[in-house]
C-alpha positions, 0 to 999 in steps of 0.5 A: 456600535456592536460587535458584527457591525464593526466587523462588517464595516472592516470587511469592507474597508479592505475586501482584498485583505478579506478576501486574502483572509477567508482564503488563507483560512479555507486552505489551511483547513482544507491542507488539515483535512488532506494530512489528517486523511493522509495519517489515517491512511498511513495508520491503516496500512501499518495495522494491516501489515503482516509484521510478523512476515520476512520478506527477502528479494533480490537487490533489482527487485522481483524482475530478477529471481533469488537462487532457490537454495536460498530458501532452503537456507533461509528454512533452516535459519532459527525461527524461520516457521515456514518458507515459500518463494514467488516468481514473477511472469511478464509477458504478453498474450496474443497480439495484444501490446499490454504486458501481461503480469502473473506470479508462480507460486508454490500452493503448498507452501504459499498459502501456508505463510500467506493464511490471511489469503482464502482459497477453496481447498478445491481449486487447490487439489486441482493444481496439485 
């Protein structure tokens, strides 16, 4: 008797045992791919990181600004090379019932600490 024969004919002794087998086996396959795709996602977004950027916000959160001062003091910390700030907008526009979301930004010194991000120099001279 050979090898597949004998397989076949266990196969089918107990289907449901089978069946439980061959879906035990997809799901931990399937639970593999998912957690390998979740790694490599997590890897991703650590590469991306500016890691070399301090981020400071209130303890609520950018609903609720920090005193500009504070960025004057944070500039005159040791190794701080440039400071800018970001002020978050909520509101809504016309009658309309979805909340609208925009940020004020210094551009001379957002884009400063923010150089991967690329502006034309011309849209910036005229907001200046």
């Amino acid at each position: 008797m050979n090898f597949v024969r004998l397989l076949w004919m266990s196969l089918r002794r107990r289907p449901i045992r089978a069946a439980f087998t061959t879906l035990s086996a997809a799901v931990a396959f399937t639970l593999f791919g998912l957690l390998h795709g979740t790694t490599a996602v997590f890897s991703a977004v650590i590469d991306s990181a500016q890691l070399n950027r301090l981020y400071i916000t209130s303890r609520n959160g950018l609903a609720q600004p920090l005193p500009i001062n504070h960025a004057r003091r944070v500039a005159q910390m040791q190794g701080a090379e440039a400071v800018t700030h970001l002020s978050l907008l909520v509101g809504r526009i016309g009658n309309d019932s979805s909340p609208s979301v925009g940020y004020a930004i210094d551009p001379q010194t957002y884009f400063v600490v923010y150089s991967d991000w690329q502006v034309d120099p011309q849209q910036l001279q005229r907001r200046k």
